[in-house]
N, C-alpha and C positions, 0 to 999 in steps of 0.2 A: 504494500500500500504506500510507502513511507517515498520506495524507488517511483514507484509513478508519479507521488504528485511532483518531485524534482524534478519527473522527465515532462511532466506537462509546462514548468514553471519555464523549465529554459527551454523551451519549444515555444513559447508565449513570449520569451524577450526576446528569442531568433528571429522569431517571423512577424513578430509585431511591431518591432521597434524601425522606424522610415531613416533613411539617410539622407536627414538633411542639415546634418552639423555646418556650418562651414567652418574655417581657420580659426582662431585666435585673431582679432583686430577687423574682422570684414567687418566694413559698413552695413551699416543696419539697413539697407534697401536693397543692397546684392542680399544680404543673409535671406529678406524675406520672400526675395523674389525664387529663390533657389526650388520650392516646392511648385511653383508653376511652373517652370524653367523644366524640369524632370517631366512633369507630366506632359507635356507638348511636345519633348522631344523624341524621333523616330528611332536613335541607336540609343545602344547601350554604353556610349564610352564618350558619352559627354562632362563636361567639365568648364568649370569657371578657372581664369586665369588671371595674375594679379600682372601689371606691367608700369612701368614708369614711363610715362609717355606727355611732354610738351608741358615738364617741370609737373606731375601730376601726376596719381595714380588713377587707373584705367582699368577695368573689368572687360577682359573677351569674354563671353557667352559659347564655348565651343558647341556644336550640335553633333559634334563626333564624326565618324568615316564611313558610317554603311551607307552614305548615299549620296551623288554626284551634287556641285552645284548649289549646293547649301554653303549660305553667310554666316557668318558669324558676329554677331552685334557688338559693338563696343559701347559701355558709358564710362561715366565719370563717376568721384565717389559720389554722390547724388542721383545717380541712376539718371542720369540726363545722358540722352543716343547722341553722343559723336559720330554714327556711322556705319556701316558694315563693311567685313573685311571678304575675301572670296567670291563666293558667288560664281554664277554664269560668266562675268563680265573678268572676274581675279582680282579686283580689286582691290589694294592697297593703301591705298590713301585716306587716310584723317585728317581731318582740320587743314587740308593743304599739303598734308607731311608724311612722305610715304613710311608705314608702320616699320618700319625693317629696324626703323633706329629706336625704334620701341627696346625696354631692358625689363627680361623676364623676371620677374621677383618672385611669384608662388604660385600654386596651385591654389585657389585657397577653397575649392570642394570638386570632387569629381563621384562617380556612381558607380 
């Protein structure tokens, strides 16, 4: 009796518990946006990226690799859209400024 309800209990924290921590230090509008962000997206190996970009950090929105042609949003820490990166078109450019000089600082949640 004593062994099942343990195996019930951590069966209940495996499969019940959502991954939607982000880092240490995320802005409180990437953090909240993360739950919407997962359920719209089509792959599984999406991920938020943290970057220092035009004296400022910047959140990519990755949508992951299972499918052509897909953007990837940038904002600010304010969750304000600077942009989208890839795409049909490959697009690079932010605010003017092609992302390449972008500097990766963290992951700061992936799924």
């Amino acid at each position: 009796m004593k062994s099942t309800s343990l195996t019930l209990l951590a069966m209940m924290i495996l499969f019940g518990c959502e991954k939607y921590n982000p880092a240490a230090n995320t802005p409180e509008c990437v953090a909240d946006s993360i739950k919407d962000f997962s359920k719209d997206a089509w792959c599984e190996d999406i991920k938020i990226e943290e970057y220092l970009f035009q004296g400022g950090y910047v959140y990519c929105y990755d949508p992951g690799t299972c499918g052509n042609d897909m953007d990837t949003k940038v904002v600010d820490a304010n969750c304000n859209v600077l942009g989208y990166l890839g795409g049909f078109s490959g697009n690079d450019i932010i605010n003017g400024e092609s992302f390449t000089s972008a500097q990766f600082i963290r992951t700061v949640w992936e799924q």
